[in-house]
Backbone bond lengths (Angstrom), bond angles and torsions (degrees), N, CA, C in turn:
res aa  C-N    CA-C-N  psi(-1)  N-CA   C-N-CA  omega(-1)  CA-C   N-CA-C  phi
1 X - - - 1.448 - - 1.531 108.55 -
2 X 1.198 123.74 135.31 1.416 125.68 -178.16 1.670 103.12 -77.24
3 X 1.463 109.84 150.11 1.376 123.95 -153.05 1.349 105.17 -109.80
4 X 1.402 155.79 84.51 1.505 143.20 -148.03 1.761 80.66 -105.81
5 X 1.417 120.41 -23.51 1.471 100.02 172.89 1.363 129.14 -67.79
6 X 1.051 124.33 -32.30 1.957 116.73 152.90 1.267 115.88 -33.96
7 X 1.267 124.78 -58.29 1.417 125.04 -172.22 1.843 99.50 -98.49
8 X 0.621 130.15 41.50 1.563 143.95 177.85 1.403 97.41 -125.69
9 X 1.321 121.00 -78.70 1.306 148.28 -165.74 1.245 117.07 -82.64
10 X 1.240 119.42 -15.03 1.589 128.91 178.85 1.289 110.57 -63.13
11 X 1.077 144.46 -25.09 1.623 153.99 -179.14 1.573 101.03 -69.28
12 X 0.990 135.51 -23.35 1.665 140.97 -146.70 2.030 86.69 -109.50
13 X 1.464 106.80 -37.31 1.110 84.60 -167.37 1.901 151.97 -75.47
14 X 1.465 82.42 -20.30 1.410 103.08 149.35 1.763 124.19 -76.74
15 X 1.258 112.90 -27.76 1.731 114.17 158.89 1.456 102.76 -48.36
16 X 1.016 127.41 -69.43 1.673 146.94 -136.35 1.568 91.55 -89.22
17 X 1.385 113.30 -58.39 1.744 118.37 -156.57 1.080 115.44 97.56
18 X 1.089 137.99 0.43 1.912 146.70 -172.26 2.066 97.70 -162.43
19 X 1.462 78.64 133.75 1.712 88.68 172.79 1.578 91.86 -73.75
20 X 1.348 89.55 141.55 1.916 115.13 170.23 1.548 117.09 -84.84
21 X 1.174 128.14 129.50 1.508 164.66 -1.92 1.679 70.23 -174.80
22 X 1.767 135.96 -57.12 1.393 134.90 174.62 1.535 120.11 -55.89
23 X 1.292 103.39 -3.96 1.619 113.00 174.66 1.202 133.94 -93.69
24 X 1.481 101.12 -25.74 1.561 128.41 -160.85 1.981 96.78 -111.42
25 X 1.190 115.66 -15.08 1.509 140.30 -164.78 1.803 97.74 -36.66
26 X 0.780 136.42 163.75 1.758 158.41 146.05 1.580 100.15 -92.43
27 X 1.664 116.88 97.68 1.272 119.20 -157.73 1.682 86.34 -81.62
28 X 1.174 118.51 -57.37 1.248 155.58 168.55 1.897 99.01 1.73
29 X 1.410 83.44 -65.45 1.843 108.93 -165.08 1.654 78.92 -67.85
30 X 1.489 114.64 -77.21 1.578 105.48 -160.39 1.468 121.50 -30.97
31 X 0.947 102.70 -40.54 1.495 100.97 -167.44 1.748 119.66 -86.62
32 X 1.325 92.04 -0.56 1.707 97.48 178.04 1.667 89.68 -100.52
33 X 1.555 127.98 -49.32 1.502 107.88 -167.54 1.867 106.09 -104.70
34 X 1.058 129.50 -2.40 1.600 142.31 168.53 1.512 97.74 -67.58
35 X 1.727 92.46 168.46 1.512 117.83 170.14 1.408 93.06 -102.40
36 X 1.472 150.27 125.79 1.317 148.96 167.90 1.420 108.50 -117.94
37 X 1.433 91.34 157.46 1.863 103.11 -170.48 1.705 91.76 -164.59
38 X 1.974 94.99 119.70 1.354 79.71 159.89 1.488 99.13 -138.31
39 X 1.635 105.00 -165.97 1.745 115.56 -167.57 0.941 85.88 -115.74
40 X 1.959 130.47 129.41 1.621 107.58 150.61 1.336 94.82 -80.32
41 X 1.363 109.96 -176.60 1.446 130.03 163.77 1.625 106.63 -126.68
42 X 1.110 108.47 156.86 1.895 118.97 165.04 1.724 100.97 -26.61
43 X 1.386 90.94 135.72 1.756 119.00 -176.75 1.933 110.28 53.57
44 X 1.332 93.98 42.88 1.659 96.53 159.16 1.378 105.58 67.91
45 X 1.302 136.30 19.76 1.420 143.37 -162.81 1.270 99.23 -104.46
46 X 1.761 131.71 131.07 1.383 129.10 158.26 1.631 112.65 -78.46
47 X 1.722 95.80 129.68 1.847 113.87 -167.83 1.464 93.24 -87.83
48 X 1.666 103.05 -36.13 2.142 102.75 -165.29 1.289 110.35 -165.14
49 X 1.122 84.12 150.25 1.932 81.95 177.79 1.561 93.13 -133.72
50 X 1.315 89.80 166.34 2.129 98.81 177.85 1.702 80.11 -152.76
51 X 1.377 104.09 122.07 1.306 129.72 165.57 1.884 118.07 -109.87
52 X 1.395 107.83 105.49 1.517 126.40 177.05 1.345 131.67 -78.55
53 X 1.473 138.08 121.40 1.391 114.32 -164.47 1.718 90.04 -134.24
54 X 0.896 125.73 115.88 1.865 134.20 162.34 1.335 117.85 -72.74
55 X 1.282 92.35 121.33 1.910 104.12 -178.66 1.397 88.52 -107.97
56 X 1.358 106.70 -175.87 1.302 116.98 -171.53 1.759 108.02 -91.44
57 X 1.411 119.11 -3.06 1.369 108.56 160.95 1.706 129.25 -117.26
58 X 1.648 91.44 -15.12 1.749 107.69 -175.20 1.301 104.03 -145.86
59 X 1.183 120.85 175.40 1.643 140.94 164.48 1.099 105.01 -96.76
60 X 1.330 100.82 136.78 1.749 108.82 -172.62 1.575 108.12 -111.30
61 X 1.385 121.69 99.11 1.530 108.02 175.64 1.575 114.20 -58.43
62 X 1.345 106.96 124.76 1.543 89.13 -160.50 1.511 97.41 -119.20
63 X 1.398 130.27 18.96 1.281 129.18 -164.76 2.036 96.42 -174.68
64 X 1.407 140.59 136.39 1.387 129.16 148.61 1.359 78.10 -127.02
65 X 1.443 132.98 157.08 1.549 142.87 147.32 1.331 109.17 -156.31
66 X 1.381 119.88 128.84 1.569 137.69 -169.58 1.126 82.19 -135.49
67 X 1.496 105.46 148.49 1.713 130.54 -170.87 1.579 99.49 -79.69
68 X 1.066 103.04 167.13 1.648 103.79 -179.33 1.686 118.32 -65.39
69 X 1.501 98.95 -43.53 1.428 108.90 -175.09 1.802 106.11 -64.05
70 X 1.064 115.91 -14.57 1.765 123.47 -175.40 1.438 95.86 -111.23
71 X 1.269 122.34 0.67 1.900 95.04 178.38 1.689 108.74 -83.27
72 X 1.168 119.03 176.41 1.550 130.17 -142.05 1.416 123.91 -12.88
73 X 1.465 93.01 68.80 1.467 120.25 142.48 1.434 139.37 -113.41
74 X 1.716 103.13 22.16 1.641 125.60 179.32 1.357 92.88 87.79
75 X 1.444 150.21 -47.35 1.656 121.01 -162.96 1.386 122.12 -32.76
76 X 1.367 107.93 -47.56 1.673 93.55 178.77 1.019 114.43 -81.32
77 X 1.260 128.99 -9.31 1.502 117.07 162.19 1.608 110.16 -56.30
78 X 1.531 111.50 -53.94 1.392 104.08 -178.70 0.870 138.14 -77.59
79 X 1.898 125.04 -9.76 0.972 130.68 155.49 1.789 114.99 -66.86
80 X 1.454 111.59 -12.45 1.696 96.16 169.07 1.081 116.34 -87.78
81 X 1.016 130.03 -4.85 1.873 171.95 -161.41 1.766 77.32 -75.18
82 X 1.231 85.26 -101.06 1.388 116.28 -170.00 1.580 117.26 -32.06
83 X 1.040 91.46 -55.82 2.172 106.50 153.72 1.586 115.59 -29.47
84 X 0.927 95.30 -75.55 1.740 118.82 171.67 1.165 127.82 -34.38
85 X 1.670 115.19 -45.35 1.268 131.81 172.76 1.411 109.26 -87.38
86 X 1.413 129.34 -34.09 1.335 140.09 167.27 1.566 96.01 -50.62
87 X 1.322 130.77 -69.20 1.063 133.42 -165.96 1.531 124.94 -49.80
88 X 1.342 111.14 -31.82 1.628 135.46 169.13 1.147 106.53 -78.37
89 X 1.199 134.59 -27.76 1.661 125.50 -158.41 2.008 87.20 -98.30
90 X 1.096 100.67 -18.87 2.023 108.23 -177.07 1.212 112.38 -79.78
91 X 1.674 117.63 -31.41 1.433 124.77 165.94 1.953 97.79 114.75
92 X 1.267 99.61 39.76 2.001 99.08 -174.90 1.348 87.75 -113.02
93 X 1.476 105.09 152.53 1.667 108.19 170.53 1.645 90.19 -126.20
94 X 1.413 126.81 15.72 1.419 112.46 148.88 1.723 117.91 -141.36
95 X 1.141 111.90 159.03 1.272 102.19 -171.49 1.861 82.87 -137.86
96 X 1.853 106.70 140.06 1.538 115.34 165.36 1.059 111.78 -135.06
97 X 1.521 123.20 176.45 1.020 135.12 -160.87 1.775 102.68 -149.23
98 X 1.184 99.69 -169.32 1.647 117.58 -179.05 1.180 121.00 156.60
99 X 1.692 107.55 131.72 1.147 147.86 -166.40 1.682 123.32 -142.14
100 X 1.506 96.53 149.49 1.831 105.78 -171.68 1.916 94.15 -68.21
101 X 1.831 110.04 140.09 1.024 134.16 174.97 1.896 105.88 -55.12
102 X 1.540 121.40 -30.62 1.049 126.32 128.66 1.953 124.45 -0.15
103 X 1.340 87.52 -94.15 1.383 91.47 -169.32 1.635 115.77 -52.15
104 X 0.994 134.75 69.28 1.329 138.41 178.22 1.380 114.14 -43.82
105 X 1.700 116.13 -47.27 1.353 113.95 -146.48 1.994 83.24 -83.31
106 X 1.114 120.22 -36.48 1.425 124.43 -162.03 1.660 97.98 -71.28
107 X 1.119 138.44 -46.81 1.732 152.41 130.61 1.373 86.63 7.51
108 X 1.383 106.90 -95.86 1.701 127.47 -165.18 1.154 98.09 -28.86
109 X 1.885 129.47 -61.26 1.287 127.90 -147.65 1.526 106.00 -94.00
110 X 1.345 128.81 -19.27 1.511 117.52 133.99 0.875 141.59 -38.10
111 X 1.271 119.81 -39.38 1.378 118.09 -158.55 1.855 99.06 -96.95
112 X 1.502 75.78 -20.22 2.429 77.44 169.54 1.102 134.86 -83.50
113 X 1.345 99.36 1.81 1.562 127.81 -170.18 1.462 96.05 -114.02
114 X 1.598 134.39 21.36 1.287 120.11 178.54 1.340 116.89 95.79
115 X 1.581 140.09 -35.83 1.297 146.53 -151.12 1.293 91.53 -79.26
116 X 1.587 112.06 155.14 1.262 126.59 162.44 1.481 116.69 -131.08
117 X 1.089 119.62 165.53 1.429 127.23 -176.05 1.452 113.96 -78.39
118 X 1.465 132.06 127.32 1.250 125.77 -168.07 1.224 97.71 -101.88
119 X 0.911 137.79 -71.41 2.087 160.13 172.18 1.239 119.61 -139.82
120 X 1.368 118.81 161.41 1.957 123.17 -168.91 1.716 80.16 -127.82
121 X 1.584 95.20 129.85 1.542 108.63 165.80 1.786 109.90 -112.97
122 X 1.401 88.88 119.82 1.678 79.60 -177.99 1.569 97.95 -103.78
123 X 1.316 85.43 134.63 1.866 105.43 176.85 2.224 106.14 -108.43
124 X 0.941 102.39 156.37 1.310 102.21 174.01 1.229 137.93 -19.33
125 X 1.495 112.82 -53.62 1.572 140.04 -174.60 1.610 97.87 -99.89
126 X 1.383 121.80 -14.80 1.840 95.08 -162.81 1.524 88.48 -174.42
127 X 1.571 111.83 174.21 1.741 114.00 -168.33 2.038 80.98 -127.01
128 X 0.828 109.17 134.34 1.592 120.94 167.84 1.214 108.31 -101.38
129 X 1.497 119.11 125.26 1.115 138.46 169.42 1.722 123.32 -85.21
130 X 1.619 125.57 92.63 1.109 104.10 -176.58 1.517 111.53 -105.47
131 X 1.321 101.29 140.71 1.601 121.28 178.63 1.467 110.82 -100.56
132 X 1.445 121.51 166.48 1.178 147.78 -176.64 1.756 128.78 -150.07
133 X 1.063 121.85 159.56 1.780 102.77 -156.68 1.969 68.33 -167.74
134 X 1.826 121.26 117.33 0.709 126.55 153.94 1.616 123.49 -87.27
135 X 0.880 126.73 115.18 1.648 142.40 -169.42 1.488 116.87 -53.74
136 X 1.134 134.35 134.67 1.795 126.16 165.00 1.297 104.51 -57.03
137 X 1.310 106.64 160.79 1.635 113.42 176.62 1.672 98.40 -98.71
138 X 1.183 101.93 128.59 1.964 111.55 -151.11 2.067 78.40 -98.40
139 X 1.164 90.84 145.54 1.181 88.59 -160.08 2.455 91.26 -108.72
140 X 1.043 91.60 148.57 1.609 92.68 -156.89 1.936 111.03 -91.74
């Protein structure tokens, strides 16, 4: 499967010192037990993927990555879009996510999109930021 998270995520890695957690991934595994979604783009090339994982109370965005040449041009906006509505049509009235305390600018664009901060887990190497985004009740 082509990887748009290297070059998604590749910017972080000289921030950080270690490629992050979508880089290092078992694409393999995801895609046999994940929800996957990707974009090609012109000449068979993957632009994004949005990888979905269902717990037993929310949807877990567990992956957004848009290629460099497509970032802020709204895709990941609409692929969280798209998340969101995925998540309602599954029967979740919350959907979360998580990201390194690091990523500030991606922070910012959560939190503009509705998300809020649930708790920061700091692990050895890095503090994880987990967010949460309670859903409308979509009416049927």
């Amino acid at each position: 499967m082509p990887r748009p998270a290297h070059a998604a995520y590749g910017k972080y890695t000289q921030r950080f010192g270690y490629d992050v957690l979508p880089m290092r991934a078992d694409y393999g595994k995801i895609v046999a037990e994940d929800q996957v979604w990707v974009i090609d783009g012109s000449a068979g090339e993957c632009d994004a993927t949005l990888i979905l994982r269902p717990a037993a109370d929310h949807l877990l965005i567990w992956s957004v990555a848009v290629g460099p040449a497509l970032q802020k041009k709204g895709l990941g906006r609409a692929l969280m879009t798209f998340a969101e509505d995925e998540a309602q049509r599954q029967g979740f009235s919350e959907v979360r996510l998580f990201t390194n305390e690091l990523m500030s600018e991606n922070i910012a664009l959560y939190r503009r999109l509705g998300y809020s901060e649930s708790h920061r887990e700091p692990r050895p190497d890095r503090v994880v930021v987990h967010m949460r985004k309670v859903l409308p009740i979509s009416g049927g």
